[in-house]
C-alpha positions, 0 to 999 in steps of 0.5 A: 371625702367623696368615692366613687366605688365606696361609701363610708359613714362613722358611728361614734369611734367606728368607721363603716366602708361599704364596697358600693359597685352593686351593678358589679356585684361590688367587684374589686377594679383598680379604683376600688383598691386605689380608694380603699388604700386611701380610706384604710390610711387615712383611718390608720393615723385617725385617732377619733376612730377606734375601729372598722366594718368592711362590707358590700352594698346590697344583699347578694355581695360583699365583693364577687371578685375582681373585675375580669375585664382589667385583665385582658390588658395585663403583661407580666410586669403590669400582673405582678404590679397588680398582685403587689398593689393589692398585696400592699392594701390587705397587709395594712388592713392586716396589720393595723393596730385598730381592728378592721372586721369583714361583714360578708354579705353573699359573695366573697369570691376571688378577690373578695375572699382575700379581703376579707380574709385580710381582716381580723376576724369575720362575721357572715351572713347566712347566704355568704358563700366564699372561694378562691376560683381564679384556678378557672381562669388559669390563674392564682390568687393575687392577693394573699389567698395562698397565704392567709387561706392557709394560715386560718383553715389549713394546708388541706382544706385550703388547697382543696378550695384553691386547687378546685376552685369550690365554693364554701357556704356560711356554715362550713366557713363556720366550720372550718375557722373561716368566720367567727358568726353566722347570723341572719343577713338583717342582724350582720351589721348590728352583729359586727358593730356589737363586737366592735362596741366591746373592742373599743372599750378596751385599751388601744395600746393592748388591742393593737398588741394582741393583733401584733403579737397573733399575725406572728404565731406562724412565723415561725418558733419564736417570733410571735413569743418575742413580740408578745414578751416585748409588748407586755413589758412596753405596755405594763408601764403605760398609763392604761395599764395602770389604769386597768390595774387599779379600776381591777382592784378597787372594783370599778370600770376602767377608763382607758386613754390610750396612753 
């Protein structure tokens, strides 16, 4: 299927989405998130794909933020509605059960940020640079910033870059807990797809456990406990887990069917 802001392409089971709006610095409008929405159900129920990069065409960025302009037009209820739309996208990324990693390539500014921060980890490139600035528009973040910022790096540190609407770059991302690499902008995409080409060799059914029972370690005392105890009892009488176990003992790779 063809998009107007994006492009995509599959790698064996990997899905690679590119924001392709380089006139715009890859800026999130309406359109962009409507697609995307389409992109990551339709990956969701694919079962040939086992998983997906985000990233940004060009070299200057992953995405700079949202496309201003669609705000003059904005009244409360169309605001709020807009906040929900993009609210709605990044928990699907958030809570698929196939991984879906960030490839920061410059700007994750805004909304940007919000995506990527949306999915399961990220890795960057060395020129990435991420804030939450909508402060300086006498605004917050829309999207879940408030939110996810806060879970990954900490109350402090998160309202300090919401509060001043600062930017970060690649190495205090690093630093901070924002992104799991930091590698040269030619090396980003190979680096995301070594990662991924190790995840999808494991058990779906588990990979997607693990992301189940983590995107509730601060709910609250119990919950992520729970989920954990719940998935490892469904998933100890799977067949892949049989499979795991006996490849474990008998000394040999394991081939796993996602059953």
């Amino acid at each position: 299927m063809s998009y107007q802001t994006l492009t995509t392409s599959i790698e064996e089971a990997l899905l690679l989405i590119t924001i392709n709006r380089p006139e715009k610095l890859n800026a999130l409008n309406q359109m962009v998130l409507s697609e995307l929405e389409q992109v990551i159900d339709d990956f969701i129920v694919n079962n040939a794909l086992k998983s997906a990069i985000i990233t940004g065409s060009g070299e200057k960025a992953f995405i700079a933020g949202a496309d201003i302009a669609e705000f003059t037009t904005l009244d409360a209820r169309s605001g709020q509605a807009l906040s929900e739309k993009g609210q709605r996208l990044f928990s699907k990324i958030e809570n698929s059960g196939k991984p879906i990693i960030a490839a920061v390539n410059g700007f994750a500014l805004g909304g940007g940020c919000e995506l990527a921060l949306a999915c399961h980890f990220r890795v960057a490139s060395e020129n990435a640079k991420f804030g939450q600035p909508e402060v300086n528009l006498g605004l917050l973040p829309g999207y879940g910033g408030t939110q996810r910022l806060t879970r990954l790096i900490g109350k402090g540190r998160a309202l300090e870059l919401l509060l001043t609407g600062n930017m970060i770059d690649a190495v205090t991302a690093f630093q901070y807990g924002l992104v799991n690499h930091v590698v040269p902008q030619p090396e980003l995409l190979i680096k995301a797809k070594s990662l991924l080409a190790v995840i999808n060799t494991k058990a779906p059914l588990a990979v997607a456990g693990c992301i189940a029972a983590a995107n509730l370690a601060d709910a609250n005392g119990t919950a992520g406990y729970k989920k954990e105890a719940q998935s490892f009892g469904e998933l100890i009488v799977t067949e892949d887990a049989k499979e795991g176990i006996a490849a474990f003992l008998e000394k040999r790779k394991a081939v796993f069917k996602g059953l």
